[in-house]
N, C-alpha and C positions, 0 to 999 in steps of 0.2 A: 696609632696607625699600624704598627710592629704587629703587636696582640690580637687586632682586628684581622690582619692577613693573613697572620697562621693561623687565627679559626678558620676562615675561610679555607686553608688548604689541608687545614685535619681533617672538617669534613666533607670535601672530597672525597678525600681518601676515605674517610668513614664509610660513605653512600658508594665509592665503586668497591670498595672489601665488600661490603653488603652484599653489592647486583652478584660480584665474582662466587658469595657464599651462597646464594639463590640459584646461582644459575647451575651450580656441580650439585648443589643439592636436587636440582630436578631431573639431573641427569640418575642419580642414585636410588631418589627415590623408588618407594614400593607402592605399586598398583595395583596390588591385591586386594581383594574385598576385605575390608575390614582393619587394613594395614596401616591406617592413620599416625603419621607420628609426630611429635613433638615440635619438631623440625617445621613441620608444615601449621601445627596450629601457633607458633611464634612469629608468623610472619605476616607484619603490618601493614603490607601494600606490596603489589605484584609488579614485578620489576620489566613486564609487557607494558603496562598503564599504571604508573601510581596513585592516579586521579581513581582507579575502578574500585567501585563499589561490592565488588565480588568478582571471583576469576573461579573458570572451569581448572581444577588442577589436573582431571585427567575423566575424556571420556572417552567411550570403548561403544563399539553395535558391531556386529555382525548379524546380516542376514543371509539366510540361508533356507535349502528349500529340505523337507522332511516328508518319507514316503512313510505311509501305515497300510500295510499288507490289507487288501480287502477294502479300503477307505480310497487311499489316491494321496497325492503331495497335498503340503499345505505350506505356509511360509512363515516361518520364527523370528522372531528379530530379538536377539538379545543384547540387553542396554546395564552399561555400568557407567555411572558417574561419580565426580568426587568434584565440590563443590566448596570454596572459602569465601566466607562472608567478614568482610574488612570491618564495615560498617553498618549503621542503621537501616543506610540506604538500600544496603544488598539482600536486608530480610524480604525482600520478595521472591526471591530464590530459593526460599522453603519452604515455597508452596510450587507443587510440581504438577502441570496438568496434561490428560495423555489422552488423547480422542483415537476413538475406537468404529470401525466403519460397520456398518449390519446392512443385510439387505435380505429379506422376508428373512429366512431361517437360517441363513450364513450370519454368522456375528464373529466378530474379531473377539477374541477373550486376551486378559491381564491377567499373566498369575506369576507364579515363583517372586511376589514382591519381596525385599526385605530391604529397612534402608535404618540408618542411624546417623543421630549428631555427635561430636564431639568435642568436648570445651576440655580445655588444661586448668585444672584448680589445684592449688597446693603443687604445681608441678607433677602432677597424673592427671593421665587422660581419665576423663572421665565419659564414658559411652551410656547413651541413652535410645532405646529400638523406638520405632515407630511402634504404635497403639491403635487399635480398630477405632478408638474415637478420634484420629488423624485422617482417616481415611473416607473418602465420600465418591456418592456414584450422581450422574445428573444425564438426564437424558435432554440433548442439545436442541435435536430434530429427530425427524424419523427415518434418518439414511446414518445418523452418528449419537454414540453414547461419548458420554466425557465422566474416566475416574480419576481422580484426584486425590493427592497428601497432602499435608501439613505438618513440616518437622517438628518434630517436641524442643524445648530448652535452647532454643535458639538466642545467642549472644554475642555483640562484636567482638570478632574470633572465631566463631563455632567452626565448623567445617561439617557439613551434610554428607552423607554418602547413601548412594541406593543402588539395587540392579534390579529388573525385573522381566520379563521374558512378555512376550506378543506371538497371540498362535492364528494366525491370519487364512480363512480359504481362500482369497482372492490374488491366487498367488499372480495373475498379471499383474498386479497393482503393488511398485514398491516403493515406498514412502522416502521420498527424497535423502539423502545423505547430506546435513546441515554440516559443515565446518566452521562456519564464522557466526559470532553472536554479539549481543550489544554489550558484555563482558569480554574479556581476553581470558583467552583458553591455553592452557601449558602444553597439554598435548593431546594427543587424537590418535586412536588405531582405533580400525573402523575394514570391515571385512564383507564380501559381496558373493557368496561363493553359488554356483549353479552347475546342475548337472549338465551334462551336454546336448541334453533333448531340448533345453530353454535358452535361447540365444535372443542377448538384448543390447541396445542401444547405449552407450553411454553419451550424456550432454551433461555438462561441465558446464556454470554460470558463475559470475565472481570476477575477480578480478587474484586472486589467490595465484600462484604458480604451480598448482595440483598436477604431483605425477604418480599414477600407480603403478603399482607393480602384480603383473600378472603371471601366476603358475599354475600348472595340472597336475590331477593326482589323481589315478588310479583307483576307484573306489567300487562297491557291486548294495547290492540289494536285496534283501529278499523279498518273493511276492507270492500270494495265494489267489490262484484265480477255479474257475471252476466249470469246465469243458464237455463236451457232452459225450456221453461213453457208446451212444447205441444202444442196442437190443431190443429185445419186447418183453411183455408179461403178459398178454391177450392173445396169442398164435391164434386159439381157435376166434376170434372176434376178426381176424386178418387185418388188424391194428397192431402196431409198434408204438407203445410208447418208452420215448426217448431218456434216457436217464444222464444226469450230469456226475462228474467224477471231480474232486478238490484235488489241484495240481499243486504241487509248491515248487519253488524254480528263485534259481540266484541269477541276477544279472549283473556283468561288469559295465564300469562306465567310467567316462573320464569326467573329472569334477574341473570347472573352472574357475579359478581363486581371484577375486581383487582386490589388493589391500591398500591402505593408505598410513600413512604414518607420517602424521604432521607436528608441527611443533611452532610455539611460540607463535600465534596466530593475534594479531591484533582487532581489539572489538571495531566492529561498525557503526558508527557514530554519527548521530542527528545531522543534517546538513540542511540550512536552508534552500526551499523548493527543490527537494527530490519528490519526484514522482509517489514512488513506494518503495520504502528503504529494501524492503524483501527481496524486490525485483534482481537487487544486488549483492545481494547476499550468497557469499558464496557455499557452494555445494555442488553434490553429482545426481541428475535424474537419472531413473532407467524405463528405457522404453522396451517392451516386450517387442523384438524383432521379429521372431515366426519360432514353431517350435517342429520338431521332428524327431516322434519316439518310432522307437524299433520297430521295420519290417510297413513304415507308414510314411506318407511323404510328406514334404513341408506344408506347414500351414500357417501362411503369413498373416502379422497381425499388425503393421506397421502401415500406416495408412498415407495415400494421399490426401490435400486438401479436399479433391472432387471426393473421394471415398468418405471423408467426412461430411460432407456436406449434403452428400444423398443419405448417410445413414441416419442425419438430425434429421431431413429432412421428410423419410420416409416415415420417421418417429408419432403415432399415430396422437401423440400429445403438441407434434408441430404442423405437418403441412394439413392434417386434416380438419383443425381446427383455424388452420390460416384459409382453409376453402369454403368454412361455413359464412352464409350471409343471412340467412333464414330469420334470425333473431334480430337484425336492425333494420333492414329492409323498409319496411315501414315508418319508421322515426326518420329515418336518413334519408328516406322520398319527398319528404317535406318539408327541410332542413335546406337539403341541394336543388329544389325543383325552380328555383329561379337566376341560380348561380351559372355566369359562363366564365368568368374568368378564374383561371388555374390558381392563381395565387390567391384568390377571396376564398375558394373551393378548400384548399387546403388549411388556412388559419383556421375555417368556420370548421372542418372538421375535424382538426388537432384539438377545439377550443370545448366544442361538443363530446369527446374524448375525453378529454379534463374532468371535466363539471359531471360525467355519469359516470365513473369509474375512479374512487379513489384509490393509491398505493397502499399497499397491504405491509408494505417498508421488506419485501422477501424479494430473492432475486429467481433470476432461473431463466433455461433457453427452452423448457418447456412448461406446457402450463399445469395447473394442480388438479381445478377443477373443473377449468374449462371454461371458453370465451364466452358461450351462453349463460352460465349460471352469473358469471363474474357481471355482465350486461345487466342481469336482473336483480342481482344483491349488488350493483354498487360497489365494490369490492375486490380488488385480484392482484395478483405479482405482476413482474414486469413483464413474461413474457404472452399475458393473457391480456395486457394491458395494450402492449405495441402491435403483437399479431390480428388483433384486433384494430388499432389503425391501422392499420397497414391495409387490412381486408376491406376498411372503410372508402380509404384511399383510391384502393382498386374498382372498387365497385363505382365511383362516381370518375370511370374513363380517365386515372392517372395512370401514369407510371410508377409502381409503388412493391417494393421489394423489402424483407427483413433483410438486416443486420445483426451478424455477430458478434458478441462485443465481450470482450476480458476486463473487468472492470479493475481499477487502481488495485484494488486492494487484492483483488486474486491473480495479480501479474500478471504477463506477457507468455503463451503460447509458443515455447520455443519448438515445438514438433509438432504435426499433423495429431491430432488429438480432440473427442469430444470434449474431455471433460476441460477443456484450455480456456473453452468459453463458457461463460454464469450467466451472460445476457444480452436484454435484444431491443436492439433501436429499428424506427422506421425507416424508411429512405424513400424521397419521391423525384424523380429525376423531371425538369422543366428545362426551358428553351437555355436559361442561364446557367446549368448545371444541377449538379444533386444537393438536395435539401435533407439536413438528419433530422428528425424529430425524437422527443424523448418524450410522453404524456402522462409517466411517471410523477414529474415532475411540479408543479401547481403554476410555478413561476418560471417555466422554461418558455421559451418562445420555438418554431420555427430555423434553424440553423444555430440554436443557444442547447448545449446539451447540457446537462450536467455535470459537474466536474466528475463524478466519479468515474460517467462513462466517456472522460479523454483520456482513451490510454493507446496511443500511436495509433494504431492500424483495427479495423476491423474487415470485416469479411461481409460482402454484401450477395444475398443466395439469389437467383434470379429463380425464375419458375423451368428452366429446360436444364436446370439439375447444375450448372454452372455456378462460379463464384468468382468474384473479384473483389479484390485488396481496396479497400478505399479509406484515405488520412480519418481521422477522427479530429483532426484539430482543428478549430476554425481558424479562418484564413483573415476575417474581418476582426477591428479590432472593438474589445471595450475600453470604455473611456469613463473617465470622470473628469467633468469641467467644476471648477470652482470659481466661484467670483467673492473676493472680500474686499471689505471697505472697514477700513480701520480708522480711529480715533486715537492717539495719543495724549497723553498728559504728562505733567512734567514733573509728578511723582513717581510715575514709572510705572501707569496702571493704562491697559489697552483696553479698551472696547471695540465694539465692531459687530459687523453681520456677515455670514456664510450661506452662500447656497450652491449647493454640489448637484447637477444634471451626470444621471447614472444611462449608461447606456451598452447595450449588449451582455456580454459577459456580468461586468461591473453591475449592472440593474437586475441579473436575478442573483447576484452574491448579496447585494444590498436588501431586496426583496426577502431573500434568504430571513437573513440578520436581525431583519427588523420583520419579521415577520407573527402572526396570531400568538397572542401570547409571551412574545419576546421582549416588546417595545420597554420594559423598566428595564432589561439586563443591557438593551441595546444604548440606553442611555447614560447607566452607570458607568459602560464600557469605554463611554464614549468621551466619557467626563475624565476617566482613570488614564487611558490612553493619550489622554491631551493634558497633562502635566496639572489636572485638578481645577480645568478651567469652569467658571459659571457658567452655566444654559441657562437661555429662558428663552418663550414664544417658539420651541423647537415644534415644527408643524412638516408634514410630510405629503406629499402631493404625488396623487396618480398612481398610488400604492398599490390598487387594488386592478386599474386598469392598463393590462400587460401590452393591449397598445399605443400606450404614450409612455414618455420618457419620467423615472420616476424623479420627484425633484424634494431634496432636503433643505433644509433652512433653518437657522436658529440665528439667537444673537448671544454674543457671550463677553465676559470679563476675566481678562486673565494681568496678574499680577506676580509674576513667577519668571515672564519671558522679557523681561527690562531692566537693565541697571542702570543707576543713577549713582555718579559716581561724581562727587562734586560737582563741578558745573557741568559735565558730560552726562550723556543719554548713549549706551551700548544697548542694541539690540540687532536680533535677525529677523530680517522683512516678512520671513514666512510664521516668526513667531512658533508656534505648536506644532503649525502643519510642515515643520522641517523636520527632513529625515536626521534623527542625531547622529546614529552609527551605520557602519558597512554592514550588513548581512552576512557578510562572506570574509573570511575569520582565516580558514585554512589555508596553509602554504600552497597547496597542492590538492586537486578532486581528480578522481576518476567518475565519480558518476554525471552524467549529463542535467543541466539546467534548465529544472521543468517549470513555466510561470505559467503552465495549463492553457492559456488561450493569449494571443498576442494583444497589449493595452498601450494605450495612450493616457497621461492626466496633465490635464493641462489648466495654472490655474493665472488668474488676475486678481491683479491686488492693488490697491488705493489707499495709500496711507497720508491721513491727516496728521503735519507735526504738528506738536504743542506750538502757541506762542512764546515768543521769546526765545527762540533757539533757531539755531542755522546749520545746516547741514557742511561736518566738517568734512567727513569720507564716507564713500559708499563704493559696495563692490565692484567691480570692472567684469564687464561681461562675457559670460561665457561660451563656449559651441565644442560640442565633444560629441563624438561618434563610433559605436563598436563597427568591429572589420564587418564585412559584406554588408553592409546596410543594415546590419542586426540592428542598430537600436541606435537611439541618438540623444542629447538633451542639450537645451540651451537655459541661459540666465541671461538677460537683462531687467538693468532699471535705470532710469531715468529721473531725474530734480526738477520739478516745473513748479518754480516759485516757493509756497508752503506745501506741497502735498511728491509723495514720493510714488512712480508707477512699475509695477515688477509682473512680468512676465515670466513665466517658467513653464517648458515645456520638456516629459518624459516621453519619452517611448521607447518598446520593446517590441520588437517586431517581428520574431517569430517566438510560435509557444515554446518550444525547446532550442538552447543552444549548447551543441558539444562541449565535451568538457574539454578540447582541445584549446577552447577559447575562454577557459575559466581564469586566467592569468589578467586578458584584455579585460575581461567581463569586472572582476575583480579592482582592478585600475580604473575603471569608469565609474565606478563606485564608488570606489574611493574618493576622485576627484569631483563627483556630483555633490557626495555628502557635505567635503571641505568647503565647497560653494555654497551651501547651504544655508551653511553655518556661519559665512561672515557675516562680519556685522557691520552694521550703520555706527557711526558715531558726531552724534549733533552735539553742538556747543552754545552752551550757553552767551547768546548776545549782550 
């Protein structure tokens, strides 16, 4: 016991002399390119996360703007990193990929690359440079190229280093300042400098405690322009032509500096239902405020929503293609010519929508080639897809307006900005309120969008150049009811039949899942997910027809979810379909709990016991509820004679809950799961 205790307290002491001999070492260390030392390739795990797979040991950007005499400004962004790879895991952090924006003849260029790895062998470092066969270029789209590396000699240990320079025309446009990663980063200096004729916005996202520091500095320019001198050369002609003179000319100016200098930044880390981890991620946008060069006045560029909205909107790839009707006109006379009620009107047109125009899987809030071409090849993105119902909409006397829409994966719109939105749903306003449509979709219904595009709030453009904020989340819930009917035996082997009615939400995730070409993965998933149970007779109903409810069914044998324990029978009522763990693991979230759309599952269950057993205990039931009505769940069961009845009912009842309530949320889950999971235990008579 003696010897046991003082290992235990050696190393302690071993692991904080460690953190104590990491942490003055990062204070010391050298961040210079190429300065790699010894020090930094001996260390096993990063005293931010020792769980991490690799750690930023130090990165460095400065952007800044650069005038060329006779050219104009451009925008630089210079990048140093240094990068440790602990483990296996972390080799994906030497491959480094850098997207590049083009627009006709403006291209963004990569140069000044140099980067290298370094491994300790024999106790010297050993350096190896990147090689032109590391290096690769790919064209993404036709608005962005992506170059790309691949470190040489990479080994648990190595440590990567690169810097490389970005020469940008688009100098409104400056590419977010990332400080937090799914690694933990040592340290950060990070520089934002601007002349004084460009004044911009800073928004700040994260949860970080980011403070910069701002100075001015006195700096001038030189510039060549080229002015007109006068005179003539034709007197007798009693023409003057005009002759230009090359000026050169220094100008001063005050430079505006923002730096940041962060340290010890811990990664951001997978949470069950977050929306889009990025969303949270912290970092500093810049939004080009207005600009005002010498002897010229301001020229704002910082927008309203309305100035937004009339700019998409004048966009001759948006509102003019949302006024064409010419090209359906005729198909859609015939379609609606017997239809008066609003709500048959819309299905039939949503559904007509569907079936001539498949998704091209590309997004966009303007269209590529246009709603006419897309009508006749079958064919289009989303915004050729919806502006097109939308215009269908309209034309058959609804109330029928696009939507703006920021889809999960390209975040939340924190500032008046085109580029905030990627896409575009329909909207039709009727006597019960407004209805979203998404026709993208194959399996979407009616007020069912697709997950992507729930992401809080979009912007709904009316036709008199106005806009309004409307929720993205539906308000109704999906459900899945279940009905089992179980069999016991008194080896400890279940049988039984399931059948799951999907509904709303739940029936195009389901639809999703089990969809063309899916149904082997959907059922190997299904078998894997459920502790290796048997299926057989698994038949699927109404799959196809998105106006009825889709219904699953199978029957299975499971031998995995009973013990037999001398004369006793332990088991849980729910068998497979019990949830075993909490979701939710961490002490503490800041980000808000996204379950995408509000659900209900509610299931029933009929368990046959074996003969010759009697029921010794069974659970006591339960009723548990989140604060404001969020969400609620109950358990009962009931003993009537030989056969056991259990009733379980979840719900969640709004799509997102604050993380103020992650603690409650967390507790409910807890105590659901425990409920779960007791168990029945019969005894042998």
């Amino acid at each position: 016991m003696t010897i046991d205790n003082n290992f235990k307290s050696n190393k302690k002491i071993y692991i904080l002399i460690s953190l104590i001999f990491i942490s003055t070492f990062l204070v010391a260390q050298n961040n210079d390119y190429g300065k790699v030392s010894k020090e930094e390739l001996l260390q096993d795990f990063n005293s931010i996360d020792s769980t991490a797979s690799a750690a930023y040991l130090y990165k460095y950007r400065k952007t800044y703007f650069n005038y060329v005499s006779g050219v104009g400004f451009s925008l630089i962004t210079d990048v140093h990193e240094r990068i440790k790879i602990y483990n296996k895991e972390g080799f994906e952090y030497a491959t480094q990929k850098i997207r590049l924006y083009k627009d006709g003849n403006e291209i963004e260029d990569l140069n000044k690359l140099k980067a290298k790895t370094y491994n300790l062998i024999d106790d010297k470092i050993e350096e190896t440079s990147l090689k032109k066969d590391g290096k690769f270029k790919n064209e993404i789209s036709e608005n962005i190229n992506e170059e790309s590396f691949t470190m040489p000699n990479i080994k648990e240990g190595s440590i990567i280093e690169y810097k490389y320079s970005i020469t940008s025309p688009f100098i409104f446009n400056v590419d977010e300042f990332i400080f937090q990663h799914d690694i933990p980063v040592n340290k950060i200096e990070a520089f934002f400098e601007t002349p004084e004729y460009f004044v911009f916005r800073m928004n700040v996202k994260g949860f970080l405690n980011v403070m910069p520091k701002r100075e001015q500095f006195n700096k001038s320019l030189d510039y060549t322009q080229r002015v007109a001198s006068g005179g003539t050369t034709n007197a007798g002609a009693g023409q003057g032509l005009g002759r230009t003179t090359q000026v050169r000319g220094n100008v001063k100016y005050v430079s505006n500096v923002i730096s940041f200098d962060l340290n010890n930044i811990e990664p951001l880390k997978e949470e069950p239902f977050v929306n889009e981890l990025s969303n949270y991620r912290s970092g500093v946008k810049y939004e080009l405020s207005y600009t005002q060069f010498p002897n010229s006045s301001k020229e704002f560029y910082s927008r309203t929503w309305e100035d937004v909205v009339e700019t998409i909107y004048k966009n001759p790839s948006f509102g003019d293609e949302l006024r064409k009707t010419n090209y359906f006109k005729e198909d859609l006379d015939v379609i609606i010519k017997n239809l008066t009620d609003e709500q048959e009107k819309i299905n039939t047109i949503f559904s007509f929508v569907k079936s001539k125009v498949k998704w091209d899987q590309s997004y966009g809030k303007y269209t590529r080639k246009g709603v006419k071409q897309a009508y006749q090849k079958g064919v289009g993105n989303t915004a050729e897809i919806n502006l097109m119902l939308t215009a269908m909409l309209d034309y058959a006397n609804l109330e029928a307006n696009p939507v703006l829409v920021s889809t999960r994966s390209n975040g939340m719109p924190l500032f008046p900005t085109r580029e905030g939105y990627n896409y575009i749903v329909s909207s039709v306003r009727i006597n019960e309120g407004i209805i979203l449509l998404d026709a993208t979709s194959q399996n979407s219904l009616p007020g069912v969008l697709p997950i992507r595009a729930l992401n809080w709030e979009g912007r709904m453009m009316s036709k008199n150049g106005k806009s309004t904020i409307i929720n993205l989340y539906p308000t109704n819930k999906g459900s899945i009811q279940t009905f089992q009917n179980i069999t016991l035996s008194g080896n400890g082997t279940a049988v039984g039949k399931i059948r799951n009615v999907y509904k709303g939400h739940q029936a195009m995730s389901f639809r999703d899942e089990y969809g063309k070409d899916k149904q082997k993965s959907y059922l190997n998933q299904l078998v894997n997910n459920n502790d290796g149970i048997e299926i057989n007779n698994f038949e699927v109903k109404n799959n196809n027809e998105l106006a009825k409810l889709p219904i699953e069914s199978f029957d299975f044998t499971a031998e995995s979810e009973i013990d037999v324990v001398s004369d006793k029978i332990y088991f849980s009522p729910l068998l497979f379909l019990a949830t075993k763990e909490n979701p939710f693991k961490q002490e503490k979230r800041e980000f808000p709990i996204d379950f995408s759309f509000p659900f209900e599952n509610i299931s029933t269950t009929i368990i046959n016991l074996p003969e010759g057993y009697r029921v010794e205990s069974i659970p006591e039931a339960m009723a548990i509820a989140l604060p404001n009505g969020m969400g609620n769940f109950s358990y009962a069961i009931n003993n009537v004679g030989n056969v056991l009845q259990l009733k379980v009912s979840k719900k969640i009842n709004y799509p997102v809950v604050p993380a103020e309530f992650y603690p409650s949320l967390k507790e409910y889950y807890s105590k659901m799961v425990g409920k779960l999971n007791e168990k029945v235990v019969l005894t042998k008579i």
